[in-house]
C-alpha positions in Angstrom: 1.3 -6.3 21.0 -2.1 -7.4 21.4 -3.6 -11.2 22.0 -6.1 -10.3 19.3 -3.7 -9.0 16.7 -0.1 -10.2 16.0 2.8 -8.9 13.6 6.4 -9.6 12.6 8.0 -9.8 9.7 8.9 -13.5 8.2 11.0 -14.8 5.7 8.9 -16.7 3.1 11.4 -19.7 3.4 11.0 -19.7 7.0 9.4 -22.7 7.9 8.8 -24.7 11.3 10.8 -23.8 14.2 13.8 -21.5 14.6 15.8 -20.6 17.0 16.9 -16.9 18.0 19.9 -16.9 15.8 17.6 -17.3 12.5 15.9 -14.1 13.5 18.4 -12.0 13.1 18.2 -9.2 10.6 19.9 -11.1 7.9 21.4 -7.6 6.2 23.5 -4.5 7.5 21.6 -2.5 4.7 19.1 -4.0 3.1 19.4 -1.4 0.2 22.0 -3.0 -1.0 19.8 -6.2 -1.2 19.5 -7.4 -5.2 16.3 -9.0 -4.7 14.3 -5.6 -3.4 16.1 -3.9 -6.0 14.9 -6.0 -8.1 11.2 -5.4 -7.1 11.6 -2.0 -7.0 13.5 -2.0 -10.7 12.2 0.0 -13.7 9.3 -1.2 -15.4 9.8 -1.1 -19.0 7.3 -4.0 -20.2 4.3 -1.9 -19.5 2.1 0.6 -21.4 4.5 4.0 -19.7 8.1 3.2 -18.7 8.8 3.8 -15.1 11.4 4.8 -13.4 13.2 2.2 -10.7 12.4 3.5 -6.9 15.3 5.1 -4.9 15.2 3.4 -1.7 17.0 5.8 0.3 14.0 7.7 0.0 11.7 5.3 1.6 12.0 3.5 5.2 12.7 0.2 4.9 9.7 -0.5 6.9 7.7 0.4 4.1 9.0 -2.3 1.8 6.5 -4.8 -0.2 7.2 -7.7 2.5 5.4 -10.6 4.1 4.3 -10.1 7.7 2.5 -12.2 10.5 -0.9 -10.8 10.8 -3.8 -12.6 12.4 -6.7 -10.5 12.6 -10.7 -11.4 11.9 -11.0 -10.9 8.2 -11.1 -13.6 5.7 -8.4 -14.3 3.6 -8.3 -12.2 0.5 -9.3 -8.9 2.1 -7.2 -5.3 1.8 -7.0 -3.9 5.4 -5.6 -0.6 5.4 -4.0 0.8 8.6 -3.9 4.3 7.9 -1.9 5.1 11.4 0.3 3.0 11.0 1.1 3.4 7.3 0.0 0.4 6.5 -2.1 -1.8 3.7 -2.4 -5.7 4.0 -3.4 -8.1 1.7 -4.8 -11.4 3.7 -3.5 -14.6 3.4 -3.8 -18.2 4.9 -1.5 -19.4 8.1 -2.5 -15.8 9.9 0.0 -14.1 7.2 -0.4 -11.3 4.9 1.3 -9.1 2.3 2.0 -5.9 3.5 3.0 -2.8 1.9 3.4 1.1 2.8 0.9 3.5 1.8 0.7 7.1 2.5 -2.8 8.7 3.8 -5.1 11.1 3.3 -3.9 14.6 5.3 -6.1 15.6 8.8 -9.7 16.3 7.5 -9.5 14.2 4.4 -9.6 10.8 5.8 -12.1 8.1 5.2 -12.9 5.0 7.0 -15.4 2.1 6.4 -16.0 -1.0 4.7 -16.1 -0.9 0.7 -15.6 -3.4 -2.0 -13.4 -2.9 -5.6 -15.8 -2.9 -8.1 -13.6 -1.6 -10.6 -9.6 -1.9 -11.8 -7.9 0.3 -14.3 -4.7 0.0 -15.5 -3.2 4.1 -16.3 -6.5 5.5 -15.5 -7.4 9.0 -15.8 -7.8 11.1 -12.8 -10.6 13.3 -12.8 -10.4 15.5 -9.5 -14.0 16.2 -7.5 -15.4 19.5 -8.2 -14.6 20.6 -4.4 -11.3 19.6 -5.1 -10.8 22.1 -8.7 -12.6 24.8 -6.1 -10.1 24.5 -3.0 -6.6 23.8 -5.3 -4.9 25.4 -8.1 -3.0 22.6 -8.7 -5.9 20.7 -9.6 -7.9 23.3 -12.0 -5.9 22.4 -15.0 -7.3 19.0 -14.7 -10.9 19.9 -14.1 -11.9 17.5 -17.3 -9.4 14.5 -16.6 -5.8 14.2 -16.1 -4.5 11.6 -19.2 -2.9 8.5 -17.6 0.7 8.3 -18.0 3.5 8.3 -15.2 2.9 11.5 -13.9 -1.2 11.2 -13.3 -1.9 11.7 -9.9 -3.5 7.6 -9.7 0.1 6.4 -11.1 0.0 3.3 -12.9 -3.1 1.3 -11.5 -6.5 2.5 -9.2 -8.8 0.3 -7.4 -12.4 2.0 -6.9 -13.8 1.3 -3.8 -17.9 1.4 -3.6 -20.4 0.3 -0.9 -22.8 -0.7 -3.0 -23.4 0.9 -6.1 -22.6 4.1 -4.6 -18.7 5.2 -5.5 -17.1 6.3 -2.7 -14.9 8.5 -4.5 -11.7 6.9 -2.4 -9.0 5.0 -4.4 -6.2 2.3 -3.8 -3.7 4.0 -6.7 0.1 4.4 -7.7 2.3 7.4 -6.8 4.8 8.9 -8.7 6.0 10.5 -5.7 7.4 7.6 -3.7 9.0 10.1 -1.1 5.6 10.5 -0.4 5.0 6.6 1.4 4.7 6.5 5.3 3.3 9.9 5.1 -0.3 11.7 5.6 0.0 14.5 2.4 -2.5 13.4 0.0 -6.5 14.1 -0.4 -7.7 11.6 1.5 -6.9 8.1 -1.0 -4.1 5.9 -0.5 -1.4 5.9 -2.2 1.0 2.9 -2.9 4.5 2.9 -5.1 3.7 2.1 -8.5 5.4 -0.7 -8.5 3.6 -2.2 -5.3 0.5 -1.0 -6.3 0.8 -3.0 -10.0 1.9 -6.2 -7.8 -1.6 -5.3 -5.8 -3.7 -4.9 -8.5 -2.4 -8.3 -10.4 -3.2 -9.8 -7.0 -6.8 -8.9 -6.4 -10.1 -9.4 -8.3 -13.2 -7.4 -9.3 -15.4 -7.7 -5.8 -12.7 -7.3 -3.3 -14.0 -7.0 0.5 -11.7 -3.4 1.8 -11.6 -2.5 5.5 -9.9 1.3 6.3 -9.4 1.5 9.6 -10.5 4.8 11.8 -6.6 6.2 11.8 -7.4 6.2 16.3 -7.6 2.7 15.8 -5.6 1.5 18.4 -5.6 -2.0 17.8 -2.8 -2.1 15.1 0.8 -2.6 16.3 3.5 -1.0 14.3 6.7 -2.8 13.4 8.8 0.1 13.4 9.7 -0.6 17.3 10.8 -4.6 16.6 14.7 -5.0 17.5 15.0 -8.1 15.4 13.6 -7.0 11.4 13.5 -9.6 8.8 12.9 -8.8 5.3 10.8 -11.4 3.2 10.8 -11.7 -0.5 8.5 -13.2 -2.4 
């Protein structure tokens, strides 16, 4: 862990001091926790039903959660840790909300600094042109992919320009959620519909987005903490 940046899980009714015993992981399996399953429950008040997330398919690490993160961006700001799996959403008191992503595969990554200057809700994917050339699988959709819950964007994008130039790289759902904490996708992050509609409510039009370079060393990764709290929020 490094003096610049510093992470750990913490319970959103954590507050003041604590001693060791309130760290403790709170839950032998947090699967069985009502409150994520809650989060991660079928969606049925939105334009598609979705389905509720099987967490056995997910590490828990991945989990929408609030973490201790202080690093040098303003509050507000998507960071995206592609090493680590990783997106946060900034907040005050060196926090943010952080939930798993999966990547773009080797060769399709991108990294920079971009701002949302657009939101859809079910949009329609429409695959680049070098894309339709180098996979079948996406020929069929050459003219646009309708929205729906099997769209490769899932239920919500975020369009990520520097400028007025579109990057072509998206913050969007997944209706793959097997897929989170891994590097399998053309180069976009990917989030579980469910944590990328809680994202999307979240965030505004104008947006400051930071991807890391994926050899960015100077992300820590939870995964090696002996003491794991889950938050809810």
């Amino acid at each position: 862990m490094t003096r610049r940046f510093l992470l750990g899980a913490v319970p959103l009714a954590l507050a003041g001091c604590a001693d060791s015993s309130m760290l403790q992981p709170r839950l032998r399996d947090p699967r069985a926790d009502r409150r994520y399953l809650s989060m991660y429950a079928p969606v049925t008040d939105d334009r598609f039903p979705l389905p509720g997330i099987d967490l056995k398919q997910i590490d828990p690490k991945y989990w929408r959660q609030e973490v201790y993160y202080s690093a040098p961006y303003p509050v507000g700001t998507i960071v995206v840790d592609p090493a680590n799996k990783f997106l946060y959403l900034t907040e005050r008191d060196g926090k943010a909300i952080r939930y798993g992503v999966g990547v773009g595969r080797e060769g399709f990554g991108w990294s920079g600094k971009a701002v949302i200057k657009r939101k859809q809700a079910w949009p329609t994917w429409t695959p680049p042109a070098e894309m339709v050339a180098r996979d079948p699988r996406a020929r069929p959709f050459a003219k646009g992919q309708p929205p729906g819950p099997e769209n490769a964007l899932g239920a919500r994008a975020l369009y990520l320009y520097q400028g007025d130039r579109d990057t072509l790289y998206r913050l969007h759902g997944t209706a793959e959620p097997w897929s989170i904490g891994h590097s399998m996708s053309s180069g976009c992050i990917r989030l579980i519909n469910q944590d990328i509609i809680d994202l999307y409510n979240r965030v505004p039009i104008g947006t400051e987005v930071v991807v890391l370079d994926s050899s960015d060393s100077r992300f820590s990764s939870l995964s090696n903490l002996s003491n794991f709290n889950f938050s809810l929020f």
